[in-house]
VOGU-3710 file (C-alpha; in Angstrom, 3 decimals, decimal comma):
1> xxxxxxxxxx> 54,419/-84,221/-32,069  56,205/-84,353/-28,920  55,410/-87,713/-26,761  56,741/-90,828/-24,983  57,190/-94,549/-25,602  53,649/-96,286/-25,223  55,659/-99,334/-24,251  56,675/-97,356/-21,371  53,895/-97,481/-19,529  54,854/-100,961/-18,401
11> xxxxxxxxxx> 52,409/-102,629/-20,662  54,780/-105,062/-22,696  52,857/-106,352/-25,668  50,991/-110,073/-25,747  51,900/-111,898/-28,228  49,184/-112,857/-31,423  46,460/-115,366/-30,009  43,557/-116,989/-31,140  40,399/-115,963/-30,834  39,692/-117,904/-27,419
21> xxxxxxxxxx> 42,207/-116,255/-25,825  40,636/-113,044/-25,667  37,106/-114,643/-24,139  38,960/-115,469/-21,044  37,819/-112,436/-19,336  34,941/-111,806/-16,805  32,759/-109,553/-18,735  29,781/-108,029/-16,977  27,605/-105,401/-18,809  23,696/-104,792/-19,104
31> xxxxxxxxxx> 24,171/-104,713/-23,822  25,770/-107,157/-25,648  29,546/-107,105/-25,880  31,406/-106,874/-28,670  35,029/-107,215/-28,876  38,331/-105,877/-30,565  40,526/-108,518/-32,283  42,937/-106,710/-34,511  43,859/-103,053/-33,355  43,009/-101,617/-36,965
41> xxxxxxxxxx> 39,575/-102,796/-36,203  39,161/-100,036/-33,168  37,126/-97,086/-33,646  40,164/-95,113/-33,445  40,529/-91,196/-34,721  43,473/-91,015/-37,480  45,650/-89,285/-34,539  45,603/-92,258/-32,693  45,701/-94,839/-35,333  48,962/-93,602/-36,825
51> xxxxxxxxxx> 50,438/-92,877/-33,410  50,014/-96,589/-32,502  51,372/-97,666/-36,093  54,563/-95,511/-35,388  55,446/-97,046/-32,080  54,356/-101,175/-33,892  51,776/-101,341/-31,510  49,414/-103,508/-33,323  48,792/-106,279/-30,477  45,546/-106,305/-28,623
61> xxxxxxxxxx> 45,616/-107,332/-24,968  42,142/-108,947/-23,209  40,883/-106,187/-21,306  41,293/-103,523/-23,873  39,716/-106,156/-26,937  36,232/-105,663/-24,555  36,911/-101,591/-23,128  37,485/-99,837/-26,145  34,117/-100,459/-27,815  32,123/-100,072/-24,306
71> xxxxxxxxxx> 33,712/-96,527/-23,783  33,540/-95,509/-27,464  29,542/-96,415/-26,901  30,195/-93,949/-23,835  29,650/-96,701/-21,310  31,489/-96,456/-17,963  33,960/-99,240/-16,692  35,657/-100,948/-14,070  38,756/-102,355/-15,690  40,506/-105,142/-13,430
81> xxxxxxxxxx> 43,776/-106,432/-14,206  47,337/-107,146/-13,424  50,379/-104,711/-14,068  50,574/-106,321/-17,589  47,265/-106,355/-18,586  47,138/-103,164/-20,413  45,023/-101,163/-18,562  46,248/-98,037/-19,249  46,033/-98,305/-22,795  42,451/-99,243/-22,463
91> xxxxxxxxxx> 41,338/-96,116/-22,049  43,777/-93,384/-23,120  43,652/-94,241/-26,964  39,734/-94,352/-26,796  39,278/-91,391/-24,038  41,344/-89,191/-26,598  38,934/-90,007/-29,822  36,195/-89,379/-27,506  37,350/-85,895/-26,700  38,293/-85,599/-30,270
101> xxxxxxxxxx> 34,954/-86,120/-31,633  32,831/-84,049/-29,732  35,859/-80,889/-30,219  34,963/-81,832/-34,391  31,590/-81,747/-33,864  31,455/-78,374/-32,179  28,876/-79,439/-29,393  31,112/-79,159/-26,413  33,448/-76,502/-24,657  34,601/-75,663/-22,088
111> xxxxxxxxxx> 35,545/-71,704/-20,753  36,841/-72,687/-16,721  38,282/-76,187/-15,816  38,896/-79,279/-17,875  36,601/-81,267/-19,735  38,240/-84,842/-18,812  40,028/-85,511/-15,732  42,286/-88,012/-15,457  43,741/-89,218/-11,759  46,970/-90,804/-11,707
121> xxxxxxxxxx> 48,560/-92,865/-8,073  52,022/-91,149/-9,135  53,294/-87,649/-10,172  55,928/-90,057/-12,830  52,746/-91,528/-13,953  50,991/-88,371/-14,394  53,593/-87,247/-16,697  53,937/-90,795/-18,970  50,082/-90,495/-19,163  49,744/-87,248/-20,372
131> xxxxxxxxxx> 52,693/-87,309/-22,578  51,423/-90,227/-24,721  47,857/-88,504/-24,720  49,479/-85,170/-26,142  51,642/-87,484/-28,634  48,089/-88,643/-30,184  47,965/-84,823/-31,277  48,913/-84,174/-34,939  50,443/-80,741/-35,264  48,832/-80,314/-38,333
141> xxxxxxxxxx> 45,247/-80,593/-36,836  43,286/-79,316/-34,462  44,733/-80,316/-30,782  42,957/-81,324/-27,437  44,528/-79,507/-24,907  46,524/-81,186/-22,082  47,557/-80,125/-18,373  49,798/-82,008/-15,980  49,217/-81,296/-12,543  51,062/-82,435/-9,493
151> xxxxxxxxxx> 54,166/-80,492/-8,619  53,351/-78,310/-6,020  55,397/-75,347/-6,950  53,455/-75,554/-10,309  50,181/-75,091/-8,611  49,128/-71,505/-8,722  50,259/-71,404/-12,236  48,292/-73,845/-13,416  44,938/-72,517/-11,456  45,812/-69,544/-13,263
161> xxxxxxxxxx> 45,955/-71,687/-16,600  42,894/-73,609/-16,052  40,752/-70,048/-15,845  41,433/-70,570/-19,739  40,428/-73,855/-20,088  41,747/-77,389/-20,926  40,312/-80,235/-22,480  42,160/-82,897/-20,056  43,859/-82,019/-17,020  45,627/-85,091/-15,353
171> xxxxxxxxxx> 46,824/-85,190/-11,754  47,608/-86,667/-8,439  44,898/-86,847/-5,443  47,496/-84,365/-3,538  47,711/-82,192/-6,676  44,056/-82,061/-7,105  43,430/-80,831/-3,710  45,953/-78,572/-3,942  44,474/-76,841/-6,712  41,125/-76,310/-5,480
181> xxxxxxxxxx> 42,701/-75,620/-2,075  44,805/-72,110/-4,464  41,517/-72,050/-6,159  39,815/-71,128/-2,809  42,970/-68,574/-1,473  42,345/-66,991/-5,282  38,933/-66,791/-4,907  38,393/-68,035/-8,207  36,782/-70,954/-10,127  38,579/-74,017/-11,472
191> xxxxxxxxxx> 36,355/-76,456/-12,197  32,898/-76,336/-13,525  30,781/-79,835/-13,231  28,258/-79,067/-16,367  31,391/-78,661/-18,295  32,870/-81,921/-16,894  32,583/-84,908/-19,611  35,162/-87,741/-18,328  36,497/-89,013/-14,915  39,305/-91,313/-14,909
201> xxxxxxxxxx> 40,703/-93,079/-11,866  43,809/-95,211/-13,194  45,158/-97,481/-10,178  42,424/-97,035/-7,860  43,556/-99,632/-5,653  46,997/-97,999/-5,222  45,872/-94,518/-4,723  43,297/-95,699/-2,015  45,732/-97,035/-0,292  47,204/-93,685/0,469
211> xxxxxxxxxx> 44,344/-91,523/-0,091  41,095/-93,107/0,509  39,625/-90,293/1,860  40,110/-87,515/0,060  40,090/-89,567/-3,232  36,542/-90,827/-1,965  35,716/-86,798/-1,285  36,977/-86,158/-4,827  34,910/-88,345/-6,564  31,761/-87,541/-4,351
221> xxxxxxxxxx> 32,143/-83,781/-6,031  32,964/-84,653/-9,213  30,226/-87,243/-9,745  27,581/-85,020/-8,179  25,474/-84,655/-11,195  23,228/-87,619/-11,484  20,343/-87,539/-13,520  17,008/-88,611/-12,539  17,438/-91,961/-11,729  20,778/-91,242/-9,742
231> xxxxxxxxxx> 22,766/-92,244/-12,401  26,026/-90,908/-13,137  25,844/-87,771/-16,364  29,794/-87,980/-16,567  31,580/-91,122/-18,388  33,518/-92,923/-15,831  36,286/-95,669/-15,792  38,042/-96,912/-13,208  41,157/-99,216/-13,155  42,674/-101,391/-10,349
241> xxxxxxxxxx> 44,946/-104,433/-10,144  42,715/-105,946/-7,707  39,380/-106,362/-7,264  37,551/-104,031/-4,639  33,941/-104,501/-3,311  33,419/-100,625/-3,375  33,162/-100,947/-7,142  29,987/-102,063/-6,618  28,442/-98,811/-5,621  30,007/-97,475/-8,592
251> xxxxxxxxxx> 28,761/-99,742/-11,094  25,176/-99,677/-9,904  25,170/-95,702/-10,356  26,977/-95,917/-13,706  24,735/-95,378/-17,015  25,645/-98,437/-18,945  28,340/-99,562/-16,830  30,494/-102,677/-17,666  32,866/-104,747/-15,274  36,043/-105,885/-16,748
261> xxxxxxxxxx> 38,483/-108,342/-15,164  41,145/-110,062/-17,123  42,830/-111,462/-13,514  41,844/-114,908/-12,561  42,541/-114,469/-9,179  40,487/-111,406/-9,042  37,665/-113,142/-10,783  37,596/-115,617/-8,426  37,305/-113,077/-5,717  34,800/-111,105/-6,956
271> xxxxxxxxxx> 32,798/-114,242/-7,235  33,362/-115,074/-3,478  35,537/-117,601/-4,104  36,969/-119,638/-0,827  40,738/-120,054/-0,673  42,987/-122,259/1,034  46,829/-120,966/1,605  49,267/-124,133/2,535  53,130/-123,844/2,310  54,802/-127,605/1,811
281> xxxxxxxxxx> 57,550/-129,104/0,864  57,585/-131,081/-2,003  56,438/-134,212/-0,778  53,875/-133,007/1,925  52,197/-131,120/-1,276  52,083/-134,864/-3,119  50,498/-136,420/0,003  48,173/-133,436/0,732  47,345/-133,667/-3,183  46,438/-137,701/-2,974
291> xxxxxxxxxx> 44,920/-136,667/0,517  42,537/-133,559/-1,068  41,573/-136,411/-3,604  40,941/-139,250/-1,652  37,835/-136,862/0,468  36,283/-135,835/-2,763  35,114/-137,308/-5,973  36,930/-135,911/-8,512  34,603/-137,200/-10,996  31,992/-134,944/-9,989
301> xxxxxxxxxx> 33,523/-132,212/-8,706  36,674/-131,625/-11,850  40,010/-130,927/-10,117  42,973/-128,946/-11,527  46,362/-129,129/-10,506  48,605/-126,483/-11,581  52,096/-126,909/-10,645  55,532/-124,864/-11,474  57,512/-127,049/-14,308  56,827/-129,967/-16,291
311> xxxxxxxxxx> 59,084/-131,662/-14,652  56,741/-131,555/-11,591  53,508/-132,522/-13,383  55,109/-135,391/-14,625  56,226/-136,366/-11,257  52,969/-135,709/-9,628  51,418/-137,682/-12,856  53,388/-140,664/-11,690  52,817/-140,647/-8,320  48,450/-140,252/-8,922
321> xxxxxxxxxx> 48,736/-142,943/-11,143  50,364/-145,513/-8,989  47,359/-144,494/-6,644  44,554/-145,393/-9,109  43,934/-141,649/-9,858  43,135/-141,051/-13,101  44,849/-138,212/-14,419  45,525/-136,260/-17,763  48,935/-133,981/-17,475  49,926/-131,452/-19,942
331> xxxxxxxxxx> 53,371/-129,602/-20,293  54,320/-127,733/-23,529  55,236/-130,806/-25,185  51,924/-133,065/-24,840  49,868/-130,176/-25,274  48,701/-130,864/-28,767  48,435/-134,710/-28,376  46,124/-135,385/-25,634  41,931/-135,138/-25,727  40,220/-133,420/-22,782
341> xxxxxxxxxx> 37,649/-135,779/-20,908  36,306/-134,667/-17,596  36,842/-137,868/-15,255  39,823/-137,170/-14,695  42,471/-135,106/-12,369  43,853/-132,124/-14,800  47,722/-131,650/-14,034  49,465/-129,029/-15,773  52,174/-125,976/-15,674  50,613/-122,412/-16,204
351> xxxxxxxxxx> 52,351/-121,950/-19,484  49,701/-124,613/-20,751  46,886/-123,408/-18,908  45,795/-120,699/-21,956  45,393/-124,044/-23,670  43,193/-125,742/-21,290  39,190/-125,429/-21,749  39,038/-124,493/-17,543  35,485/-123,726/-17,603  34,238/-126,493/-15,685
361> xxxxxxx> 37,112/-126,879/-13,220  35,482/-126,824/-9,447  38,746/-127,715/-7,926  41,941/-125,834/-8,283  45,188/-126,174/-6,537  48,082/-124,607/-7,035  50,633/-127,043/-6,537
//
């Protein structure tokens, strides 16, 4: 069936990790969470199973190892990551065996609309989106029916079109509006909220960037029915390379809502983190690390320094050292032969910092 490179959707695969590697993720969510290690071990229809085997997909990234079991449960999710992180991915494969299973068993329809709507922040990413969602089909089985939305000269045909029904329509903020706005002018219906199953939002921070308020007017119609404890009745996930203290409101009207971040940064945001921005050279960044040192007990309060090459850390290393600071420095080639202990200064490069057990570190520079 016809379709598009999954790689293409900028999500370059991870390479195979340990076990530990896939904990390092903020995980918030009111059940237990399980978690994906191996691909074949996702509740995946056959469509999407043999799709991903086609195109050698069979690497897991963080954030989808935790969001594809929570949204085949039917939870909702805020998914928080960086361009790499594989957002995209964690919801497509498992929004399409969703859809899948309830066309199979029969229970849901849909005569006027769509029964999943997907919101892109770009008409090229409305189009790589729904390509590799209609490339799950098998043209030997039954197929979910898909609609791309956001050309404007496009936009009376495809109110006409959605009169029929589609199972997924997927489609700018502009394009949206400018189908309800045809819809109105036509005097017709395009959308029908019981029939509504699935909202997606992917790059929420991007599109409110543009569109905050008639994205935040979109979603205020579309999530209108609540049930009665105000909870959302349609399955919801939400994706955003930065963290955004809106997505609070959401999560706290979600039914069985789960908050996903895979970013560091973001984490640290989210939990109110205070940051402290200074540009040096490279030896006012030594003195203001010995001088960041000598005010605090480093003992107490565990420090990490994370600087660029190992070249530096070694440096730095030296430099602590001759200061009576005691220090343990890691660069790709120490990594395997040194014990952690906790009194003392951490120095390493980020491509050792996967390595690192960080989960006590109070103190982190960036050197």
């Amino acid at each position: 069936s016809p379709g598009v490179d999954l790689r293409e959707l900028g999500e370059a695969p991870v390479a195979r990790t340990a076990k530990k590697r896939y904990q390092r993720v903020l995980v918030h969510c009111p059940l237990p969470v399980t978690m994906v290690e191996k691909i074949t071990d996702a509740f995946f229809c056959p469509e999407v199973h043999e799709k991903l085997k086609q195109f050698r997909i069979d690497d897991v990234h963080r954030i989808q190892s935790h969001a594809w079991p929570h949204i085949f449960r039917g939870g909702s999710a805020v998914l928080v990551g960086n361009r790499n992180s594989g957002m995209t991915l964690a919801y497509l494969p498992m929004l399409y065996t969703r859809m899948k299973q309830d066309q199979e068993d029969g229970t849901l329809g849909v005569n006027v609309g769509a029964r999943a709507i997907v919101i892109c922040g770009s008409s090229r990413k409305v189009q790589k989106t729904s390509k590799t969602f209609d490339g799950f089909n098998d043209r030997h089985r039954t197929q979910l029916t898909v609609l791309a939305s956001s050309a404007p000269c496009e936009t009376r045909d495809h109110v006409i079109e959605l009169q029929n029904g589609f199972d997924v329509l997927f489609t700018t903020v502009p394009g949206f509006k400018r189908l309800l706005e045809c819809a109105q002018q036509e005097t017709v219906d395009v959308f029908q909220l019981e029939d509504l199953q699935y909202i997606v939002v992917d790059d929420y921070d991007t599109i409110v960037q543009h569109y905050g308020k008639q994205l935040k007017s979109i979603l205020k119609t579309l999530m209108s029915r609540v049930d009665e404890h105000g909870k959302f009745k349609t399955q919801v996930v939400l994706t955003s390379t930065r963290w955004m203290p809106e997505f609070m409101s959401f999560l706290k009207r979600f039914d069985n809502p789960m908050l996903c971040i895979s970013s560091g940064v973001e984490a640290a945001l989210y939990g109110r983190a205070k940051f402290n921005l200074q540009i040096l050279t490279r030896d006012e960044k030594v003195r203001a690390v010995r001088e960041i040192l000598s005010t605090q007990n480093y003992f107490h309060e565990p420090t990490m320094v994370i600087c660029n090459t190992a070249e530096e850390v070694e440096h730095l290393a030296d430099v602590l050292r001759k200061a009576s600071v005691s220090v343990m420095a890691f660069t790709t080639t120490t990594i395997e032969t040194h014990q952690m202990h906790k009194n003392a200064v951490i120095l390493c490069t980020d491509a050792c910092l996967l390595h690192i057990n960080v989960r006590y570190i109070q103190n982190l520079i960036h050197f």
